[in-house]
N, C-alpha and C positions, 0 to 999 in steps of 0.2 A: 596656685595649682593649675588654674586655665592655663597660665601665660604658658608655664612648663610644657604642657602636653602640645598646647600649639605650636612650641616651639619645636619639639621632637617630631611631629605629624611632618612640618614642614622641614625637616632634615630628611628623614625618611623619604620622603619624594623628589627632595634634591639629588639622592646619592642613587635613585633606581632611575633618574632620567639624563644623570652625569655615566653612569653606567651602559646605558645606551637599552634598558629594559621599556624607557618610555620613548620610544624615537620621536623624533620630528611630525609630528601634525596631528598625534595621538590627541584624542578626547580624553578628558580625564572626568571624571563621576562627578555629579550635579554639587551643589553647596548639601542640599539636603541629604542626599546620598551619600556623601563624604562624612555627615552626620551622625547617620548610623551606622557606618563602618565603623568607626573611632570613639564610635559610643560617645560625642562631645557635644556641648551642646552648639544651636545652630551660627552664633554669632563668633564662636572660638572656631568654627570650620570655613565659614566666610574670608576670619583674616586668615587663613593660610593660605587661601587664594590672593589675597591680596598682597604677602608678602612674598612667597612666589612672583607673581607679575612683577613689585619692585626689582627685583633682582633680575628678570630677564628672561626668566625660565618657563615662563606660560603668558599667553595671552589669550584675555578674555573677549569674546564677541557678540554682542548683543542679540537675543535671542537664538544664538548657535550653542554657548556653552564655554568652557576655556580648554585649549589648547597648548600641548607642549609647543615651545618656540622652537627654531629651529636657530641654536645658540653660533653655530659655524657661521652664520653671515655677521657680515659687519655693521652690523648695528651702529657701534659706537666708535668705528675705526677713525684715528685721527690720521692727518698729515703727514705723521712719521712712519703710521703702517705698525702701531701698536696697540697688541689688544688691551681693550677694557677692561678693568677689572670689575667685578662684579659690584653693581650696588654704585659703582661713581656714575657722576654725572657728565654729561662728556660736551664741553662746547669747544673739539678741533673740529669739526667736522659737518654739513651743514645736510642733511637731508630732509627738509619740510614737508610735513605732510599735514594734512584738513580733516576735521572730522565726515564722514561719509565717503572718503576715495575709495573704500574696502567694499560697500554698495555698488559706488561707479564701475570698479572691478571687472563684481559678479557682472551686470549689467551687460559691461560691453560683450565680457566670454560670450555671452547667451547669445548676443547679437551678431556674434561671429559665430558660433557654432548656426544659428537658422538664417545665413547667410546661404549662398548659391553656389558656390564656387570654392566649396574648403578645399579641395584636392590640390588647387594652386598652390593652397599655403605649402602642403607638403615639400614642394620640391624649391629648387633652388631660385633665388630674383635673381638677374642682374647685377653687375656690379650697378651702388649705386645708386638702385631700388629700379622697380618698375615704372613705366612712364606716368600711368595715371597716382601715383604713390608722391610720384614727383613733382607732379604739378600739385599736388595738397597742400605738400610743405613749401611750395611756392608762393601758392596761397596763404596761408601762415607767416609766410617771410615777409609780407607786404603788412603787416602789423609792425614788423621792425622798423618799415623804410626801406627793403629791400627789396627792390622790384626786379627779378629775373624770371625768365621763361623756365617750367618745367626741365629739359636742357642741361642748365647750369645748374641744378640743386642735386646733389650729390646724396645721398643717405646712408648714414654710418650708427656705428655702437657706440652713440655719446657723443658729447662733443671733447671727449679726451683721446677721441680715435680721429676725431675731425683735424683736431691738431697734429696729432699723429700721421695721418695720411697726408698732411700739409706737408710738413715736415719731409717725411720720407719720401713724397715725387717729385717738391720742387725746391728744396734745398742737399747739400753738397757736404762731406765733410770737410772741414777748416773755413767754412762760410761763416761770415761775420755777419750777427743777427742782434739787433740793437733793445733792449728789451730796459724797463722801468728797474730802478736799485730795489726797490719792493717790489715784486712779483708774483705768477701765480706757480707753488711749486711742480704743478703737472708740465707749465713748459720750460723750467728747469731742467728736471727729469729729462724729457725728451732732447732738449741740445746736448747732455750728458753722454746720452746714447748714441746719438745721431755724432758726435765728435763737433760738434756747434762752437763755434767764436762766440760766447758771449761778452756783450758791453752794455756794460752800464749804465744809466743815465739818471740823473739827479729826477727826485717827485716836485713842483713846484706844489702850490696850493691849487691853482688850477690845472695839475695832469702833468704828463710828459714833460719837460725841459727841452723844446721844440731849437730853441737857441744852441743847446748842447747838441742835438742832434744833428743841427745843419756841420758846428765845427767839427765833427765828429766824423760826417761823410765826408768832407774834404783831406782829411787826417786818415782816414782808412779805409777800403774798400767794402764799406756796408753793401752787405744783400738783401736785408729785409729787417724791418721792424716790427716786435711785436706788441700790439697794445692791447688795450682793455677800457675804450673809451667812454662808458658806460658804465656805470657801476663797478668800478674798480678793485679789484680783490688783492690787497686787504682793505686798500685806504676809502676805496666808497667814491672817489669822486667822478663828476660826469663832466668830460672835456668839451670847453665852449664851441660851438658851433665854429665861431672865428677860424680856433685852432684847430678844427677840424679838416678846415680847408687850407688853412697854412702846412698841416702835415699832407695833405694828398699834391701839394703845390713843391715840397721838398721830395716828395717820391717821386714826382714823374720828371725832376730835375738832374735826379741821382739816380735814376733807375732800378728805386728799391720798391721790393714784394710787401706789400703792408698784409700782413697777418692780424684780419680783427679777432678778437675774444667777446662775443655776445654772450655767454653762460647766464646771464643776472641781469643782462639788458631790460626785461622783462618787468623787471621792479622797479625802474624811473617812467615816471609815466606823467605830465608830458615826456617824449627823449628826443635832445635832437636827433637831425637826422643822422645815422651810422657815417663813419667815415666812409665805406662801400660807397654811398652816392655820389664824395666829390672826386672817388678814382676807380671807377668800375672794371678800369680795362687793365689794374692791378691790384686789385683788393681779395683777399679770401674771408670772405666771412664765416666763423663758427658759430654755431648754438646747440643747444639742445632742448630736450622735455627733463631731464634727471632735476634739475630744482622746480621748476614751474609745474610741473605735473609726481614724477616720483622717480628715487634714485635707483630704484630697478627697474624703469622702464627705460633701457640703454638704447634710446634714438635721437641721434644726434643729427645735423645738418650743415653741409658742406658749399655754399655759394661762391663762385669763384669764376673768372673771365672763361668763356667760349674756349680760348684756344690752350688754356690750362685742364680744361674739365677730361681729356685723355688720361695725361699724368698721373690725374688723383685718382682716377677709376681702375689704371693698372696700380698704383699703391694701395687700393683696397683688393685689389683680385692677389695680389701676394702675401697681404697681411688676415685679413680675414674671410676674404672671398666673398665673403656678401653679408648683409643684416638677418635676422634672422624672421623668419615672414609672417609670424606670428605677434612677433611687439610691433612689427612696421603697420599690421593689420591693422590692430588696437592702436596705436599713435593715429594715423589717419583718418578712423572711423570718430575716434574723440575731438581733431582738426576739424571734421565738416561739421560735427554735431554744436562746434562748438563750446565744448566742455573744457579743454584747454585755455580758451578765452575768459571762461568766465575761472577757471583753479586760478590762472594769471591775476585777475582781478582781485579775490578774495586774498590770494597770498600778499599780493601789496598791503592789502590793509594788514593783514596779519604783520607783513613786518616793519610797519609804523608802527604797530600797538606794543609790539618788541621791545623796539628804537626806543618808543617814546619810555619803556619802563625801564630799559637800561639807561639813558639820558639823565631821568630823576634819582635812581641810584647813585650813581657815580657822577652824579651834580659835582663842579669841582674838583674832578677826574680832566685830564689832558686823551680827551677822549675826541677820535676823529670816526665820520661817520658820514653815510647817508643817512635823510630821514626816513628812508624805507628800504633800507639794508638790512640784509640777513646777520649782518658780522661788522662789528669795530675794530676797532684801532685802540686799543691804550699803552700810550707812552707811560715808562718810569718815572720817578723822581730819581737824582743823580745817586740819591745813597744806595738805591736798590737794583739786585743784579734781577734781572727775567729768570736764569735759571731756579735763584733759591724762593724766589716767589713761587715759579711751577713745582717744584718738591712741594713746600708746603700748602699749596693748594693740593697739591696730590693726595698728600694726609691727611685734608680735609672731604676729600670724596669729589674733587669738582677737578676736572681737568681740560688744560687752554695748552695753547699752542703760542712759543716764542717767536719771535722772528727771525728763527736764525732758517725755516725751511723758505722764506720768502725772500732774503736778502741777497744779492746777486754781488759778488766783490769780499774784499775782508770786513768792509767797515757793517757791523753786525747791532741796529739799536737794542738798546733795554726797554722792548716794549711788548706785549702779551695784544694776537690775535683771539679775538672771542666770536664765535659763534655759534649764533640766539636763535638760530629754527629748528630744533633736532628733539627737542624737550618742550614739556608742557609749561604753561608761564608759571604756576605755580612753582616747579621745579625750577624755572630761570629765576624767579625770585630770591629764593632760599639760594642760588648758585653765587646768583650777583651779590648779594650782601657776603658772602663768604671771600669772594673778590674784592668789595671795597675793599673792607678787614684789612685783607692782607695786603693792600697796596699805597694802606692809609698810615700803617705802620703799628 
């Protein structure tokens, strides 16, 4: 009889806040309050809170109370830009977060509200961001290995605007842009748009196929190549120093644009140095705070030669006009305080403890990885296709991401991207075993 009436309580509150009676950010009434409304006893009004929260629909917050969620954001949105169904688990997608950032939050608001100068924020930065904004994230860059003057650091909405802005002020369309056969699909997308030559180029085990790319500039008029030489997305690997200077040694030979991707840089720690060191005077580096801090905090960073830093400031002043001076405020104030250094730090660990739990899972798995990557790599066996593995994982509530949004050409593997930072381990636990399962046969 309990389970029944908990189960109708918590129907009942699904359909008045699917209805739009409970908006976004509503308090909903204590456990014990909910108690005696429903006349149930205290432990049957508890789990309705808690089955609620599974599903997505309220979140609870330690000493505030729980809260309708605000279901329109993308929570669980994967790579293809489809929505979640209620109740699965979702590893397309990677958005990490730490217990306490929702303190950090409050924290910083308040530190910027008794701040001295809010009236600034009102009105419009720069393309670009402000100077002293700029030198932060300058500052900041120099934890990469990126040493540029305030100057050359651009500041954007992400580092998927970072590429974006690349893209749109110093490439062309029908410009040949030489990019990895596994890739990341945001700069997919963007040559898509942009009307981009893509070419392909083989993965070795250690990065890039730097061989295929030299025959490759000889054979076609490359203009730019894009890497990921740091924490690779999907495959994780981090490109030897060697070839780090053998690719800056092939760009200023051919006179191609190296387009770095830093997003995850963040998580190899030692790293070597960025490719940016050994070609400064044609490297654009990107990053951002959206994994290492949080995926709604859209500030991204744009490092790029002196005599490039015009281009990309008018390809922000056309595309977005400027950041918005409220997250650049809070991004900054978290850079000096040092709170970004230390989320960096913790989330490493967090995603070796990941690593290490999906490793012993899928032990005997053709699994490619870093050891403190957010997301692997698992290859098929020949019998099995990626699509009817992602159905059936689908009907079992856990859903992953094929290879086919990262493959660049026809040739498409049988192999399933996973990623581990977006869910609690418990919940990756119960994910992954639902994945051997299915891949064990």
């Amino acid at each position: 009889m309990a389970h029944a009436r908990y189960k109708t309580i918590v129907d009942e509150i699904a359909a008045r806040i699917h209805r739009g009676e409970l908006p976004p950010g509503t308090q909903l009434p204590t456990v014990r309050a909910l108690m005696k409304q429903y006349g149930v006893a205290l432990a049957t009004a508890a789990r309705v809170y808690v089955e609620l929260e599974a599903v997505g629909l309220v979140v609870g917050e330690t000493g505030r109370g729980t809260f309708v969620r605000d279901t329109s954001l993308p929570r669980g949105l994967g790579l293809e830009q489809h929505p979640v169904r209620a109740g699965a688990v979702d590893l397309t997608f990677n958005y990490p977060s730490l217990p306490g950032q929702v303190e950090l939050l409050r924290d910083g608001l308040r530190s910027i509200a008794a701040s001295g100068d809010l009236d600034a924020l009102l009105h419009s930065a720069p393309q670009g961001g402000r100077p002293h904004e700029r030198q932060a994230v300058a500052r900041h860059l120099r934890n990469r290995g990126v040493r540029v003057p305030g100057s050359q650091v651009l500041i954007v909405n992400g580092a998927q605007q970072g590429l974006a802005v690349t893209v749109m002020g110093l490439l062309n369309p029908g410009d040949v842009l030489a990019v990895d056969a596994l890739t990341y699909p945001g700069m997919k997308a963007l040559a898509q748009l942009y009307r981009l030559d893509l070419e392909p180029l083989p993965v070795t085990a250690a990065g890039l196929d730097l061989d295929r790319l030299a025959a490759l500039c000889k054979r076609r008029p490359v203009r730019a190549v894009y890497t990921m030489p740091t924490m690779h997305n999907p495959l994780g690997y981090v490109m030897s120093e060697a070839d780090r200077g053998r690719l800056a040694a092939l760009a200023q030979r051919h006179d191609l644009l190296i387009i770095e991707d830093g997003a995850y840089a963040f998580l190899a720690e030692p790293a070597p140095k960025p490719v940016f060191t050994f070609a400064p005077e044609r490297t654009v580096y990107v990053s951002g705070l959206s994994k290492s801090v949080a995926s709604g905090l859209r500030m991204g960073f744009v490092a790029a030669p002196a005599p490039l830093v015009p281009a990309l400031e008018r390809a922000i002043r056309v595309s977005t006009w400027n950041t918005p001076s409220l997250t650049v405020a809070l991004g900054c104030l978290w850079i000096e305080a040092g709170i970004v250094d230390d989320l960096e730090d913790r989330k490493r660990k967090d995603a070796r403890r990941r690593q290490s739990l999906a490793r012993r899972i899928l032990r005997g798995c053709r699994v490619t990885a870093h050891p403190s990557s957010y997301y692997l790599w698992l290859e098929l066996e020949e019998d099995l296709r990626a699509d009817q593995v992602v159905a059936a994982l689908e009907h079992e509530g856990v859903l992953v991401t094929t290879a086919e949004p990262f493959a660049v050409g026809a040739s498409v593997p049988h192999a399933l991207r996973l990623a581990l930072g977006s869910i609690s381990m418990d919940a990756l636990e119960q994910a992954l075993r639902k994945v051997r399962r299915a891949v064990a046969g």
